[in-house]
C-alpha positions as CSV (number, residue, x, y, z in Angstrom):
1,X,-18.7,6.4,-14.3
2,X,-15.5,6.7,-16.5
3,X,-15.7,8.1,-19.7
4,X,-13.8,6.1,-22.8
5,X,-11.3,8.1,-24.8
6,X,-13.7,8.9,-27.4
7,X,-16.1,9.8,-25.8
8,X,-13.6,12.4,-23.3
9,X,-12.3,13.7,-26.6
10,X,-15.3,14.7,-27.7
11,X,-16.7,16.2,-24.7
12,X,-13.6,18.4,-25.0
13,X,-14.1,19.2,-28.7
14,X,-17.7,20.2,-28.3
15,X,-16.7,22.4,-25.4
16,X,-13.8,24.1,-28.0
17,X,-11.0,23.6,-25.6
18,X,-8.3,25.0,-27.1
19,X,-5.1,23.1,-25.9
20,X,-4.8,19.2,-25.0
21,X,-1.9,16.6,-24.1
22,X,-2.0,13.1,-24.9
23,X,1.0,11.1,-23.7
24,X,1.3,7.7,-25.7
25,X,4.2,5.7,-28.1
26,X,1.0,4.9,-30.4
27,X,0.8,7.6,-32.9
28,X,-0.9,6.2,-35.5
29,X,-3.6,4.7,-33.0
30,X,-4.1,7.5,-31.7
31,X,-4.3,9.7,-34.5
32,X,-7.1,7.3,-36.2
33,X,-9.3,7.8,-33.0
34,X,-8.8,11.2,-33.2
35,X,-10.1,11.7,-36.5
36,X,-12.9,9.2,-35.6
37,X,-14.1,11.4,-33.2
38,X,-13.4,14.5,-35.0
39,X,-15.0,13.7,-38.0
40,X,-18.2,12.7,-36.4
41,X,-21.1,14.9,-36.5
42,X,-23.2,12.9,-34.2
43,X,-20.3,13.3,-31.9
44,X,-18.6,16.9,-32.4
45,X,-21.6,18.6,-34.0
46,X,-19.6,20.3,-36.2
47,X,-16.7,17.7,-38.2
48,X,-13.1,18.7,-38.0
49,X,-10.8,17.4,-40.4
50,X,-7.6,17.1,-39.0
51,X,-3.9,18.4,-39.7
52,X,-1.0,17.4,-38.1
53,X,2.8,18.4,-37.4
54,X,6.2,16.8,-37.5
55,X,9.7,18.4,-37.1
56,X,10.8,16.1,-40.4
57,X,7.1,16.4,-42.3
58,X,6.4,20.0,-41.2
59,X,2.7,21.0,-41.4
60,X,0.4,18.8,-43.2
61,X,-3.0,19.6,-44.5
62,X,-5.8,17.1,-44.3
63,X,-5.4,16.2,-48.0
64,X,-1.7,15.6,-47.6
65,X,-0.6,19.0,-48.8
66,X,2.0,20.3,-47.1
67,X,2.4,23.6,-45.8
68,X,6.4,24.7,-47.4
69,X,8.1,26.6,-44.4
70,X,6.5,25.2,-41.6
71,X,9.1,22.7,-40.3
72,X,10.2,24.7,-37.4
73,X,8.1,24.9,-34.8
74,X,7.0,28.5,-34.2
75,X,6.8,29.0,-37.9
76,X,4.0,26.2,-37.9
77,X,2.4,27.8,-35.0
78,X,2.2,30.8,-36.7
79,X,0.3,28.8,-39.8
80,X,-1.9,27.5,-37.1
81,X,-3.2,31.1,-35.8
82,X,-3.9,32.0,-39.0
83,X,-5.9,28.6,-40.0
84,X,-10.0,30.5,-40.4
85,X,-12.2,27.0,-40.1
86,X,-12.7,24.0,-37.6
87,X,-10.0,21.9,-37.7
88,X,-8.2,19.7,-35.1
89,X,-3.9,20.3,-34.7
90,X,-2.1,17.2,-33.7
91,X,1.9,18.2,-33.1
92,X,3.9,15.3,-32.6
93,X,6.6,15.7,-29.8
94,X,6.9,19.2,-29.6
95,X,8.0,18.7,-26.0
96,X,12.0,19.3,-26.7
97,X,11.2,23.0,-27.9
98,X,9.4,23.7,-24.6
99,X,12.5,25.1,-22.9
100,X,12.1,28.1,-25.7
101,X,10.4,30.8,-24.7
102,X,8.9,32.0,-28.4
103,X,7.3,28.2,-28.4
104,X,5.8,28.7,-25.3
105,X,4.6,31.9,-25.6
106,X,2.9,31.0,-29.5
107,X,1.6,28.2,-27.5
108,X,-0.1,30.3,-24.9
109,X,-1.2,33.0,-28.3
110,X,-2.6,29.9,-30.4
111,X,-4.6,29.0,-26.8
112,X,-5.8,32.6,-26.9
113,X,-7.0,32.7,-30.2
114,X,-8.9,29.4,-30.6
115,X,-10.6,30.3,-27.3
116,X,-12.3,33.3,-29.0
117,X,-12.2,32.5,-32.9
118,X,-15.4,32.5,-34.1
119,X,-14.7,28.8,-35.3
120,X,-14.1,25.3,-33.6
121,X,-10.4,24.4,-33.5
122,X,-8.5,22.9,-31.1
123,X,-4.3,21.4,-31.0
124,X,-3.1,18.6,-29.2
125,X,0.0,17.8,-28.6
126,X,1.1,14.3,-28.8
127,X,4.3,12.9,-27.0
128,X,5.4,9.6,-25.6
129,X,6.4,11.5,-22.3
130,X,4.5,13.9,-20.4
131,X,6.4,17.5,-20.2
132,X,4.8,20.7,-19.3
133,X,6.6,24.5,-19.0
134,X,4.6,25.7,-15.5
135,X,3.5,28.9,-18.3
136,X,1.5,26.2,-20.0
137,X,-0.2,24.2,-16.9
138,X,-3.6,26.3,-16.8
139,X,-3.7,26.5,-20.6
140,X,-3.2,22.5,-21.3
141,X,-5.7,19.5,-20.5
142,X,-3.6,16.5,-20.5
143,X,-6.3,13.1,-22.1
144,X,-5.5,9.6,-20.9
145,X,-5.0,7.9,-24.2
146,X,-5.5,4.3,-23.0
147,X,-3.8,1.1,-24.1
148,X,-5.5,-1.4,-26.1
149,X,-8.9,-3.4,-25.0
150,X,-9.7,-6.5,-24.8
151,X,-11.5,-6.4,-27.8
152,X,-8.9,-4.2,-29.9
153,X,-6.5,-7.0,-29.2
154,X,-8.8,-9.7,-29.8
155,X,-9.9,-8.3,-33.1
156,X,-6.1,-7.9,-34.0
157,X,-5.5,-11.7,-33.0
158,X,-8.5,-12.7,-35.6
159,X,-7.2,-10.6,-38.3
160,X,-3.5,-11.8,-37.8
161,X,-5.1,-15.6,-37.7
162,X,-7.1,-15.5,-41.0
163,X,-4.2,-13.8,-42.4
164,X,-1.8,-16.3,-42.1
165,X,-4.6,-19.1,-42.3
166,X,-5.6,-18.2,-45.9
167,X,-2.4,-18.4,-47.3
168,X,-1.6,-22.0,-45.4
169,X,1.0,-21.0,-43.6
170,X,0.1,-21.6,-40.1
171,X,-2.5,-23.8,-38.5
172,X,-4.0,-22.8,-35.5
173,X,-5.1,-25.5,-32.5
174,X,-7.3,-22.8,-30.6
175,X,-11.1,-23.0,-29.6
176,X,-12.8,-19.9,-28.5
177,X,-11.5,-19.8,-25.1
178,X,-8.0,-20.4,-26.1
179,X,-8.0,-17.1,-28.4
180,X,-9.6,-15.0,-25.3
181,X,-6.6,-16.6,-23.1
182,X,-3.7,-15.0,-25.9
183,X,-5.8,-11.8,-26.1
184,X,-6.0,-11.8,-22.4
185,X,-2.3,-12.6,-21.9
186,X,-1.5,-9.2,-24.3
187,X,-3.1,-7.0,-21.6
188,X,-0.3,-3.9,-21.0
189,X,0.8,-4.3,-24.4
190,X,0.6,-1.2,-26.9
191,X,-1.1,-2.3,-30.4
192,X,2.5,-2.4,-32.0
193,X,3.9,-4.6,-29.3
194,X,0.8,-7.2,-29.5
195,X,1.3,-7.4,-33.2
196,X,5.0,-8.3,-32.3
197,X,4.4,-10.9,-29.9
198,X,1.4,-12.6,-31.8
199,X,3.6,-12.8,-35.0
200,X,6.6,-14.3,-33.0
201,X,3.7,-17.0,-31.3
202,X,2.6,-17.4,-35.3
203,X,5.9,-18.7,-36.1
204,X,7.4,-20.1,-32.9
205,X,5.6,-23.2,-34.2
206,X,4.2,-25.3,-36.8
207,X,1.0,-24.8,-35.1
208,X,-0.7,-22.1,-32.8
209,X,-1.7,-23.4,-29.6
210,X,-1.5,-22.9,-25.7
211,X,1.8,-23.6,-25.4
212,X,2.6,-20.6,-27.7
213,X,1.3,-18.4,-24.9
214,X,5.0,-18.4,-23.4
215,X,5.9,-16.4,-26.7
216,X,3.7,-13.4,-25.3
217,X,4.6,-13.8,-21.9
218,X,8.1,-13.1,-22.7
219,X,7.1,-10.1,-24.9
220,X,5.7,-8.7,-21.7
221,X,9.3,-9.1,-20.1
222,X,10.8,-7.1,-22.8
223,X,8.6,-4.3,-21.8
224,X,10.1,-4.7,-18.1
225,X,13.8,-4.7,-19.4
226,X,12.8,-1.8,-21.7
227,X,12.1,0.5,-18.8
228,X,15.3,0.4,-17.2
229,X,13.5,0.8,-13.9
230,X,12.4,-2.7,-13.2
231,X,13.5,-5.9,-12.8
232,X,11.8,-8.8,-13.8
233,X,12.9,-12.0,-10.7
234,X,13.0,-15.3,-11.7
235,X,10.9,-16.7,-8.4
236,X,11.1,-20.3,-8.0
237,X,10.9,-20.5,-4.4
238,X,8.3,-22.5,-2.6
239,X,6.8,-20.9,0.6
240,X,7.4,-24.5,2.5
241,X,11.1,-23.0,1.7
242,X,10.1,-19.8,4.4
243,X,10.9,-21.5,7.9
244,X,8.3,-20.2,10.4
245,X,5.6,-16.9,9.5
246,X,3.2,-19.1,9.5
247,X,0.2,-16.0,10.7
248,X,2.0,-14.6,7.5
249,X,2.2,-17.2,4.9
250,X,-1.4,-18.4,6.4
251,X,-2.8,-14.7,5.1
252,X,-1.2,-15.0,1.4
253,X,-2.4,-18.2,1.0
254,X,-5.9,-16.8,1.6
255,X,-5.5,-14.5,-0.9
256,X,-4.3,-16.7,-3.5
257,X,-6.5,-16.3,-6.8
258,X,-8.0,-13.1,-5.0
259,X,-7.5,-11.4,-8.8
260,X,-9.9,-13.2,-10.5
261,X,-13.3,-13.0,-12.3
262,X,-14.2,-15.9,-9.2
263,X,-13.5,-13.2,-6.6
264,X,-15.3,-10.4,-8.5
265,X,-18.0,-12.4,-8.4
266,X,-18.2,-12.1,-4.7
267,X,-17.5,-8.4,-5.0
268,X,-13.9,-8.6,-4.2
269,X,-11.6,-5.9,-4.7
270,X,-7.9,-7.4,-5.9
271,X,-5.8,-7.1,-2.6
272,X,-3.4,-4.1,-2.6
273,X,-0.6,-5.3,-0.4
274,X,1.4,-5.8,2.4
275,X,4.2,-3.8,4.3
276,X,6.8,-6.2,6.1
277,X,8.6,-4.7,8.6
278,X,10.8,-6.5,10.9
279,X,14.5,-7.7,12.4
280,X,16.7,-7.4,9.3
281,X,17.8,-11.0,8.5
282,X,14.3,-12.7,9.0
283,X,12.7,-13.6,5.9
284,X,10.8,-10.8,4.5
285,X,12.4,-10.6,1.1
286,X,12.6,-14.7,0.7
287,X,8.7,-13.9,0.9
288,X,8.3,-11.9,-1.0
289,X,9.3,-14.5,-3.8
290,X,8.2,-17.6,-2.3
291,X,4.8,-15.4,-2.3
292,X,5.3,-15.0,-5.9
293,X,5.7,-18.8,-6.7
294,X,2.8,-19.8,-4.7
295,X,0.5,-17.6,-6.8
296,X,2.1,-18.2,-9.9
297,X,2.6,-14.6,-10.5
298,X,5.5,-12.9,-12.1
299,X,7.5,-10.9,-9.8
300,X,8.9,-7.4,-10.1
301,X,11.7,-5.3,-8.1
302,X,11.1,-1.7,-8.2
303,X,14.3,-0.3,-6.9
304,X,12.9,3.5,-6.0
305,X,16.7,4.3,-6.7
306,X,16.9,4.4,-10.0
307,X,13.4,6.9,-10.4
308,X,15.9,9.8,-9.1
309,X,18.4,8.6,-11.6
310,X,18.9,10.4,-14.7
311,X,18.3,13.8,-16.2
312,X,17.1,16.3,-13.7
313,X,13.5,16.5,-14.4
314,X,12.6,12.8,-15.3
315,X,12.1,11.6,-11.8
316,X,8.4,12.0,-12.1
317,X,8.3,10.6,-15.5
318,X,10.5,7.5,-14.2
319,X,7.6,6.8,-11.3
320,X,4.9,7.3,-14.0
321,X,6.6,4.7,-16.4
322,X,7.3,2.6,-13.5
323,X,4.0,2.4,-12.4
324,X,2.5,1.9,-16.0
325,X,4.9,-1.0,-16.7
326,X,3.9,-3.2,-13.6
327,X,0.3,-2.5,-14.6
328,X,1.2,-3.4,-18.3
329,X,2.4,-7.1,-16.5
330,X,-1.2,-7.3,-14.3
331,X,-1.6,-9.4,-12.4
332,X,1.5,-9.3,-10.7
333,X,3.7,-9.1,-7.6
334,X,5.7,-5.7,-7.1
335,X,8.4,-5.5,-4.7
336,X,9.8,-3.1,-2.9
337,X,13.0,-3.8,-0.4
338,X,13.6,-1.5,2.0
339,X,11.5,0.6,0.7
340,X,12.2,3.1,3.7
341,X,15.7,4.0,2.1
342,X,14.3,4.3,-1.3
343,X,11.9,7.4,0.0
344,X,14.4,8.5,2.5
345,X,14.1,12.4,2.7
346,X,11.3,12.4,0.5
347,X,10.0,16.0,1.6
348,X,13.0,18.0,1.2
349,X,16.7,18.8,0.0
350,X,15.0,18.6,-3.6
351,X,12.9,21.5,-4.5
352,X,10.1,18.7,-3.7
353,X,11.0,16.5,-6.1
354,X,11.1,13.6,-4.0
355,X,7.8,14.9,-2.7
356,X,5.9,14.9,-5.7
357,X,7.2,11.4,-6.6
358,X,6.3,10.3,-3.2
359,X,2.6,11.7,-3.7
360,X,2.7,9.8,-7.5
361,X,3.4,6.6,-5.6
362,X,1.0,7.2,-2.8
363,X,-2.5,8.3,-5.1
364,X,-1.4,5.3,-7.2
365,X,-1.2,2.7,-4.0
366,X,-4.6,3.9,-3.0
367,X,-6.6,4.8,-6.4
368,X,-4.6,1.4,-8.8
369,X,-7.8,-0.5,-10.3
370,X,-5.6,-3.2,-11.8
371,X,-4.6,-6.0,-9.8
372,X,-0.7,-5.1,-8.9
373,X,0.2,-6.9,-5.7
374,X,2.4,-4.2,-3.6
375,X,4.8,-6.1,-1.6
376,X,7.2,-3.1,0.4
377,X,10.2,-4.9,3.1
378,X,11.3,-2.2,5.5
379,X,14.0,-2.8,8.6
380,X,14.1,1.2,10.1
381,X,10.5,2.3,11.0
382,X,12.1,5.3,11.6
383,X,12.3,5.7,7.8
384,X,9.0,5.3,7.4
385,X,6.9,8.1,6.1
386,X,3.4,8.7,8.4
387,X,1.4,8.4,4.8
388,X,2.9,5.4,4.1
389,X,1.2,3.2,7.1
390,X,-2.2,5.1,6.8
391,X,-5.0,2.4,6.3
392,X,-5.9,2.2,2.6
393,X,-2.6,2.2,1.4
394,X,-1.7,-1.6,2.1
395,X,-4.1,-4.6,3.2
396,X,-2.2,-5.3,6.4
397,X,1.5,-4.4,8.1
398,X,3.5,-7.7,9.5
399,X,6.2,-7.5,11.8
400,X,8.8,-10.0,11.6
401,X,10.8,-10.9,14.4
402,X,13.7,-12.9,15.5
403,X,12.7,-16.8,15.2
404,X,10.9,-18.6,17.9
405,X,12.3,-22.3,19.2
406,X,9.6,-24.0,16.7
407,X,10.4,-21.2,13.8
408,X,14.3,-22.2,14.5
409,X,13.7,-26.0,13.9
410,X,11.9,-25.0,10.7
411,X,14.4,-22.8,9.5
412,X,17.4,-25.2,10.4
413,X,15.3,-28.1,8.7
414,X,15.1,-26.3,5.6
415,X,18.8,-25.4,5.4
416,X,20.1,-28.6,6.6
417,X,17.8,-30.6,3.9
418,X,19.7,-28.3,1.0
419,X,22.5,-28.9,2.4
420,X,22.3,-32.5,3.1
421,X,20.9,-33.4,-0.3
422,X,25.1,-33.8,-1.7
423,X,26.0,-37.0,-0.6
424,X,29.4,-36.5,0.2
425,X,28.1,-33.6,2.6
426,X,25.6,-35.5,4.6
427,X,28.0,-38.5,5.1
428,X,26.1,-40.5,7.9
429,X,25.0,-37.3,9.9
430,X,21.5,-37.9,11.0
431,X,18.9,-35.6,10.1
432,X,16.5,-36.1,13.0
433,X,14.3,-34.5,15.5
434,X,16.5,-34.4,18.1
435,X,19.7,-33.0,16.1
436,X,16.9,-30.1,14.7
437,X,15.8,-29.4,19.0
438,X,19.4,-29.3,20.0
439,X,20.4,-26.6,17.3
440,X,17.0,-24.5,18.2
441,X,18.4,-24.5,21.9
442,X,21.5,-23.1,20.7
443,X,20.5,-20.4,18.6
444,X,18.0,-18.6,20.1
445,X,18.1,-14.7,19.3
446,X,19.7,-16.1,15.8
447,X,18.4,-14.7,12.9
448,X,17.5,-16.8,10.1
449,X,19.8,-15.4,8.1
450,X,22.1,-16.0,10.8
451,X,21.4,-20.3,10.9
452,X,22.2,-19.9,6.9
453,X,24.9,-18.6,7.9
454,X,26.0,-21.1,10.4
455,X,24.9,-24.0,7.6
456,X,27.6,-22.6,5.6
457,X,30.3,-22.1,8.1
458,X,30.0,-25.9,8.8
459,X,30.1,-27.0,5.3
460,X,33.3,-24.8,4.4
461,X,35.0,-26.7,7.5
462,X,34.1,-30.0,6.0
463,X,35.3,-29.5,2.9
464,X,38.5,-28.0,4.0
465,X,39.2,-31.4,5.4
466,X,37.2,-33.2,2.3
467,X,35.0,-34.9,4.8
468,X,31.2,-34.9,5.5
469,X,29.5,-32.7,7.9
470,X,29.6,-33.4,11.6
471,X,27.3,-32.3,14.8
472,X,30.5,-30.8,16.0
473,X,30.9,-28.5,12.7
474,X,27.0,-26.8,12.8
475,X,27.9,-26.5,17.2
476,X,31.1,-24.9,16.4
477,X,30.0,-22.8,14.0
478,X,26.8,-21.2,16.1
479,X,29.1,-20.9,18.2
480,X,31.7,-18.2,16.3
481,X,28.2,-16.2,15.2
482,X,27.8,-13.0,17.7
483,X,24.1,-12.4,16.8
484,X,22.3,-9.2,15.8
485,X,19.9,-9.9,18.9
486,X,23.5,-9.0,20.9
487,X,25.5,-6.4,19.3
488,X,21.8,-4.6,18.0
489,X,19.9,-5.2,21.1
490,X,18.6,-1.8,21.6
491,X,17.8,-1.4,18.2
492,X,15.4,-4.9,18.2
493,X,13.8,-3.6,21.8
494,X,12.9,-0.3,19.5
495,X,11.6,-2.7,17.0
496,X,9.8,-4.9,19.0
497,X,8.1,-1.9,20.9
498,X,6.8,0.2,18.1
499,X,5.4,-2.7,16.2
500,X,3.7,-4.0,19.4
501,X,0.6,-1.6,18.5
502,X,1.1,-0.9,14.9
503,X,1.4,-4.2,13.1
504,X,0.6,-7.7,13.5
505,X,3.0,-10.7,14.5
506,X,3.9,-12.5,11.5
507,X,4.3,-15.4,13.5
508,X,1.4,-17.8,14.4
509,X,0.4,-17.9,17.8
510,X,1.4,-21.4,18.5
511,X,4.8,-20.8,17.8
512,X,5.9,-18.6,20.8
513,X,7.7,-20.1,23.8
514,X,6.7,-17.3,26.1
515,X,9.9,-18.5,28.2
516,X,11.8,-18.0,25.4
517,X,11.4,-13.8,26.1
């Protein structure tokens, strides 16, 4: 069973370990558990008051007192080794001096000496990234300081209400249930950012109510655009809008709601994801966001790109944060195009950088608790890492191919109704059965992508001559298209024949013409 922060802390106190890392932007949160915990006899056995560092504040003692000439670094780690009673060190971001050897090694001498002093004292180092010298990675224990509960943000919503209640400044529309949906909807959120968001709902209106609850959601997006690594997608797509895949869209659809306390109930684990391989041009990343929509779930692009980008160092920080930011947005859909380029030559040319980021993403895929839907596009199997399709990793693997006949008339259908819907495009053309069959006949081996193509071929050479669309325009221009099914037919054959065994059709049994191949 997994232990709460508290109570890891003071499992790790009581056991006098001398050096531990907490990674978090909360500082003052995390300093008032700490002393919580240290303080504690029925916890720690022995109370430790607790000092703590700043570049700018230096060494301060419990009482406030501050130490004069302990600003710099090593001269406060000095102070510290010479400290004779329990206490508890918290140095705040200390990280930047780790590239200087004298920190490192009065790191590795304070470790030393609290190990064997004859009292109970232990520093922690506290930074909002996680940074390590290799001479300190047997010495430090590195604490998951978690964000806030469900409780810690309902309490804060409560405290914030009769606040602003008692002074008649805002009236709140809310019953119980409504107040566990705004604490709900802060999940991800550090304490400081739920304040933020609940104080912007508090006066986004003359009165608090559900509709307010747009107010935090868009708090959560800041966190997205904060990252830099993200990228929150407007998804407004419906899945009636993805032209065939019906095997495909049939499975999401099962899934829909999968995430919640109903599918618990029936001992449910949240899905994990799919990997959609297929002929490029086919509709994998149309469903991703129609998939999205459907489960009215906010969608995120990971582009694996910009993890490598940067200083040299931060790629593994940049998956980390990543990772943490799509679980600040749970439940949600994260997608990853082509996600065969984005770990491209994971294992080497890197000093195993792109290795280690790889295994980050992998452990995460298989051990993530909160329900982040993995949604990974991929046209090259070839660039497909061999961990990557191991079972456990992602619910199930589709293969897209090229359209059948009946997928065809779906996808022209859709096109053709979006394009049709201008009057002075549609003119009289007819939009019937017939028209839909005779197009299917003509492009088969299109792409889908390929029939959009042709949609807008047509409609250019209409409006050249300011006329509607004609039969003769959408031939002609399936006509001019050379499809990838020709000038990349070995490359489809390759496809078609490694996915025969290793994923499943995305395309429902009744819509193959087995003359068609």
């Amino acid at each position: 069973m997994e232990r709460s922060f508290p109570e890891t802390l003071a499992q790790l106190l009581k056991a006098r370990f001398p050096l531990l890392y907490l990674e978090t932007y909360e500082e003052q949160r995390a300093l008032h558990k700490i002393g919580a915990v240290a303080g504690n006899p029925d916890l720690v056995r022995v109370p430790r008051p607790v000092w703590s560092w700043t570049r700018t504040a230096g060494l301060v003692q419990p009482g406030g007192e501050v130490r004069a000439g302990t600003e710099r670094a090593t001269d406060a780690l000095r102070a510290v080794q010479r400290i004779d009673e329990p206490a508890v060190l918290v140095f705040r971001d200390l990280h930047p001096n780790f590239p200087d050897a004298e920190t490192v090694r009065l790191l590795r001498d304070v470790a030393e000496a609290f190990r064997t002093g004859r009292h109970p004292r232990t520093l922690i180092l506290m930074s909002p990234v996680l940074e390590l010298p290799p001479e300190l990675t047997k010495d430090v224990t590195i604490v998951d300081f978690p964000l806030p509960g469900a409780a810690e943000r309902r309490a804060l919503l409560d405290a914030m209400i009769r606040s602003n209640t008692a002074n008649g400044r805002l009236r709140v529309d809310l019953d119980e249930a409504g107040r566990e949906r705004f604490a709900t909807a802060a999940a991800g959120l550090t304490m400081q950012e739920a304040e933020n968001a609940y104080a912007r709902a508090m006066v986004s209106g003359p009165v608090l109510d559900d509709g307010a609850l747009d107010v935090i959601h868009d708090e959560k997006r800041q966190t997205v655009r904060k990252s830099g690594l993200l990228e929150f997608v407007s998804a407004q797509i419906p899945l009636d809008e993805v032209g065939g895949l019906e095997k495909l869209k049939y499975w999401l659809l099962k899934r829909n709601g999968s995430w919640l306390a109903d599918a618990a109930d029936y001992g449910l684990p949240a899905p994990r994801g799919v990997l959609i391989t297929g002929v490029p041009g086919c509709g994998k990343s149309l469903t991703a966001k129609a998939m999205a929509a459907a489960w009215s779930l906010p969608l995120l692009r990971f582009d694996i790109g910009r993890v490598f980008a940067g200083l040299v160092g931060s790629s593994e920080h940049n998956m980390r944060t990543a990772l943490r930011t799509a679980e600040a947005l749970a439940p949600c859909v994260l997608w990853i195009d082509e996600i065969e380029k984005g770990f491209a030559g994971s294992a080497a040319g890197d000093s195993g950088t792109g290795a280690r980021v790889f295994g980050t993403f992998l452990t995460w895929l298989q051990e993530k608790r909160l329900p982040v839907f993995v949604t990974a596009t991929a046209n090259d199997y070839h660039g497909l890492p061999s961990e990557l399709l191991r079972k456990g990793r992602f619910d199930e693997t589709f293969f897209v191919d090229l359209p059948t006949r009946s997928e065809r008339a779906a996808v022209w259908r859709v096109h053709l109704r979006r394009a049709l819907s201008h009057p002075r495009a549609a003119g009289d053309l007819l939009f019937a059965e017939d028209l839909l069959a005779e197009l299917s006949g003509l492009t088969d081996g299109y792409s889908g992508a390929e029939i959009e193509q042709a949609v807008t071929a047509a409609l250019f050479d209409a409006f050249s001559e300011r006329r509607p669309v004609r039969r003769d325009d959408l031939v002609r221009a399936v006509m001019s298209i050379v499809p990838l099914s020709v000038t990349q037919a070995e490359r489809i054959g390759a496809l078609r024949e490694w996915a025969r065994n290793r994923a499943v059709s995305a395309t429902g049994n009744d819509d193959w013409d087995l003359t068609e191949r």
